[in-house]
C-alpha angles and dihedrals in degrees: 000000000000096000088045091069105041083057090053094049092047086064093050094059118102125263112290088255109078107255091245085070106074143019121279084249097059092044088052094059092051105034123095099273086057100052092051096049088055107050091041085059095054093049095049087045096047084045087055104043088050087063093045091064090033101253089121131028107259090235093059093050086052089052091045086046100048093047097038091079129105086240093071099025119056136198081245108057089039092057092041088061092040085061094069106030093032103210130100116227103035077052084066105034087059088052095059094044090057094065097041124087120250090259086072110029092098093046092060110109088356103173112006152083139235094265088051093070095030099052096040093048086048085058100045082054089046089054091053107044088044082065102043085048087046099060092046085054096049087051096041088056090050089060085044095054098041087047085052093057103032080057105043100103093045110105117203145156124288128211137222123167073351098293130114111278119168139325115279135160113266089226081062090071090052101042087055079049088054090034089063100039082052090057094047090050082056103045088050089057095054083042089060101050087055112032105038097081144155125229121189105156113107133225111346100008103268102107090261112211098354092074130186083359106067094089092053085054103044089051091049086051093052100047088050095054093033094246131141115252112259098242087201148347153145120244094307129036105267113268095226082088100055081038083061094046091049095051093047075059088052095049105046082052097061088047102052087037084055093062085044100070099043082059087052092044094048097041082059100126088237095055105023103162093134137033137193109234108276121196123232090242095038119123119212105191127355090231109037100052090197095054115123104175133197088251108149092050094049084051089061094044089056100054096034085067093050089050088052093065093057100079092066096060084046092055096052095057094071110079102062127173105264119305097355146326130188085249092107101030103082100041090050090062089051108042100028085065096038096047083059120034084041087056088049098053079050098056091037078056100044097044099055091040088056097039095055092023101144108228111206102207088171089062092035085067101041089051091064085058091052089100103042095244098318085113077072095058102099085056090051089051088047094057096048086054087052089053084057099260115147110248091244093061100039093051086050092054097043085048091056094045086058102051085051081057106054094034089055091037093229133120132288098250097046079050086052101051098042082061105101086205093047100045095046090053082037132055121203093256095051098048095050102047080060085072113073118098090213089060094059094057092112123166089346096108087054104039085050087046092051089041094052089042086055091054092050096059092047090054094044088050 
């Protein structure tokens, strides 16, 4: 009795991801009211396929419909009955079969196996969760893309090992963002054509009892929960699809942990040209009243490398003994619903950090003058090709330049034209016109243009 409840109370418990991680939404899918109203659908749409093609009387698949409903069935009386025949789904199958007439007792579950119902009704929270995580997505490219094109014009510095590189436009950073999240909206719905499937077909994946049959009910299924037709299985539907649906976790993550750190980066005191939205009230440490820290995005970096080791356990569901072995079974209840309710508290971040990001155009602008005119070295260097110098001399020149200028702390173009060999190739004018940011915007209007039209057609289709 003891052990009976201990096993009721351990249902009761919360997800494995602490209820501050997720939207309501997400937790919903995945909780245990979830994963009952699932499972309980399946079973009534499986109930109810089985009469359509005569297997069952069509009495007895209304009965099985109408009581297989979380109305009628509750967490408590399943695991009450789980305490005794330990064991999940003839727990609630009985369940079920309490509440039917006699008419339809012997039709419940007619058919199936456990997986049937598990794996389908995983499916059915995975479809529902893809499309919860697709339309933050969607919203979180559209602040990508306006951010691309308020910021176009912008020049700032770019980056390479952390030094100044070159000259880009600051929109540029957010359009590789979109790009990205474009690419991800593309790659769910390809997700979702392989992985949301329906399987029907008993112990071992021949259609068991229900014969030649089987394949007319599990289409029907499946047409009826808007799932795909399992082509073939064992008893349960092949883990390289869930291993796919982890990793495309795994993968968004990275992305959005990826703009997190450049937020992080650039929010750096000795940089700050950007900053995450930070409230009037908000406190930023207990002990440094002025902190503001970069909360929200560390946030994101810390689950995303949780998420990331989630692949792996994936992976290794994959191989199973035969038909089928438990190996899999435990871990799943514990990373499926982690993968995604831990993505979601990712996106929720991400989307408010990028909608209220302060963008410091004043600092943007100092930061190219960091160097005192060396950002502008690769159009220098452009300028000395096109005189007819080799690229190996003209780098060594420019080098040595450079060197002058650091050493007597002045600018690159006073460094130039000190230079007996460059201002003889360069005259004033031309080295100084070398020397606006707005000049060295290059492709990235139109880069930015194609980016937020790509996104357009993703969105329209």
């Amino acid at each position: 009795m003891m052990l009976g409840r201990r096993l009721m109370a351990s249902y009761r418990s919360t997800l494995p991801v602490p209820e501050r991680y997720g939207s309501r939404e997400m937790r919903e899918i995945f909780d245990e009211e979830g994963y009952l109203k699932y499972q309980l659908m399946v079973e009534g749409t499986v109930a109810e396929a089985q009469a359509e093609v005569g297997l069952i009387p069509k009495r007895a698949a209304m009965e099985i419909a109408s009581k297989a409903d979380s109305k009628h069935i509750t967490i408590e009386r399943w695991r009450e009955i789980e305490a005794t025949t330990k064991h999940e789904t003839a727990s609630l199958v009985e369940a079920i079969v309490e509440l039917c007439n006699d008419e339809a007792k012997p039709w419940v579950h007619y058919g199936l196996t456990s997986n049937d119902v598990l794996d389908t009704s995983l499916s059915l929270q995975l479809k529902k969760a893809l499309e919860l995580l697709e339309g933050k997505m969607i919203a979180l490219t559209e602040i990508l893309c306006k951010k691309a094109l308020k910021y176009q014009d912008l020049p700032g510095v770019g980056r390479t090992h952390g030094q100044h590189a070159s000259i880009l436009s600051f929109g540029l950073k957010f359009a590789v963002w979109a790009s990205e999240m474009n690419r991800n909206i593309v790659r769910l719905r390809q997700l979702r054509e392989r992985t949301l499937v329906c399987k029907t077909l008993g112990v071992v994946g021949t259609g068991s009892v229900m014969g030649e049959k089987a394949l007319e009910v599990q289409a029907i299924a499946s047409r009826k929960l808007g799932l795909r037709p399992m082509e073939a299985a064992t008893q349960i539907v092949p883990r390289d699809l869930l291993s796919e649906a982890i990793f495309f976790t795994a993968l968004v993550a990275s992305i959005l942990d990826k703009m997190a750190v450049e937020v992080r980066n650039l929010q750096r005191t000795e940089i700050r040209e950007v900053e995450e939205p930070f409230a009037a009230d908000q406190i930023g440490s207990s002990a440094v009243p002025i902190k503001r820290n970069p909360i929200r995005c560390e946030r994101v970096s810390s689950l995303a490398k949780y998420i990331r080791s989630l692949p792996e356990v994936g992976l290794n569901n994959i191989p199973l003994w035969h038909e089928r072995d438990l190996s899999n079974s435990a871990n799943e209840r514990i990373i499926l619903p982690s993968a995604f309710i831990l993505l979601d508290e990712c996106m929720n971040s991400m989307m408010e950090v990028m909608e209220g990001l302060v963008v410091r155009e004043d600092r943007i602008r100092a930061n190219i003058d960091l160097t005192k005119e060396q950002v502008y070295s690769e159009f220098v260097l452009d300028a000395l090709l096109r005189k007819g110098l080799s690229r190996s001399k003209a780098h060594k020149l420019l080098r040595k330049s450079a060197n002058e200028a650091l050493k007597e702390n002045i600018t690159y173009s006073e460094a130039i034209l000190k230079d007996e060999e460059l201002s003889a190739l360069l005259k004033k004018d031309e080295v100084m016109s070398l020397f606006n940011p707005k000049k060295h915007l290059s492709a990235s209007k139109r880069i930015i243009a194609n980016v937020v039209e790509s996104y357009r057609r993703t969105r329209e289709t």
